[in-house]
N, C-alpha and C positions, 0 to 999 in steps of 0.2 A: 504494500500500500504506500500512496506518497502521502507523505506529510503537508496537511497544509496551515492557513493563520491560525485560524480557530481552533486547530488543537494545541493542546499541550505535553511537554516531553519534562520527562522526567530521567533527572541523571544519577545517578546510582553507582560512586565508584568505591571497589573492593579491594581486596589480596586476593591476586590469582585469577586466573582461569577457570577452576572448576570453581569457584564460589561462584565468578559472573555465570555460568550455566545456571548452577544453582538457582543465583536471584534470579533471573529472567527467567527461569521455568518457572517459577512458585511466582513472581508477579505475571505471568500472562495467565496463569492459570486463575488470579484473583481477582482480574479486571479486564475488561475489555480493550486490551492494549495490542500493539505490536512492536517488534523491534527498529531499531535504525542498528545499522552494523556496531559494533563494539571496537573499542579503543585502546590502545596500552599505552602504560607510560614507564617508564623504569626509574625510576630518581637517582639521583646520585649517592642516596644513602640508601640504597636497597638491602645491602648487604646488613644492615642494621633493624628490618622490616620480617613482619611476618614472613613474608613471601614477598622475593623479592620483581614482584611485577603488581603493577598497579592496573586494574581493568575497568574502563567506567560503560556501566551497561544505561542505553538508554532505551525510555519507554517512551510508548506514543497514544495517544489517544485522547478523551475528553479529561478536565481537569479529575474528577472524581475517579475514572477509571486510573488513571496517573495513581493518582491519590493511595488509592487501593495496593495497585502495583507494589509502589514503591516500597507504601507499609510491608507488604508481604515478603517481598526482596529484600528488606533490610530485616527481617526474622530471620530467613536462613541466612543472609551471611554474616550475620552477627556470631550464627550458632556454630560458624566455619571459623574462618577465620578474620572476618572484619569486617568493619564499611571504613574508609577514609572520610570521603564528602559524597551529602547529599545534597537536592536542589532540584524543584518544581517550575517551572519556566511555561505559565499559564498560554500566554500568546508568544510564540518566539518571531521575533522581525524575519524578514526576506533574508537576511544578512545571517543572522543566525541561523535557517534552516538550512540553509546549505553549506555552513560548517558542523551540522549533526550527521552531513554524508559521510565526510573524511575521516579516517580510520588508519592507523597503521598499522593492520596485522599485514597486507596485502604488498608491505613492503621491504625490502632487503634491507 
């Protein structure tokens, strides 16, 4: 599905890979949402970090299904191993949905 004004995305960044599975399985299962591709980050202090890769899973849909998600996404990876940052972004500008495309798992 594309994203458009009127929905809202919701960011949701973890430790790890299998948590972000985690949360986005358990938040699309809680709300009427869908994904935008998933993100890494590695920090410079990773080695210091649960796990050292940072994964921000994002949800799409109306503010309340976000809502839902979110809540739900941030149970299990709480119960894993973390959430870093969360954050609900009701209306995202033109400008910002098409930095919800960019991802870099898809790059060397």
């Amino acid at each position: 599905m594309q994203g458009t004004s009127d929905e809202a995305v919701g960011l949701l960044e973890v430790f790890g890979l299998v948590t972000a599975f985690m949360a986005a399985d358990a938040g699309c299962k809680a709300g009427n949402v869908w994904l935008e591709p998933f993100d890494k980050n590695k920090p410079a202090n990773a080695d210091a970090l649960p796990v050292p890769l940072l994964v921000t899973v994002k949800f799409r849909g109306s503010v309340s299904d976000v809502e839902a998600a979110m809540e739900a996404g941030e149970r299990v990876a709480e119960s894993l191993t973390g959430v870093v940052q969360k954050h609900i972004i009701a209306r995202p500008t033109e400008d910002t949905d098409k930095m919800l495309k960019i991802n870099c798992f898809d790059k060397n």
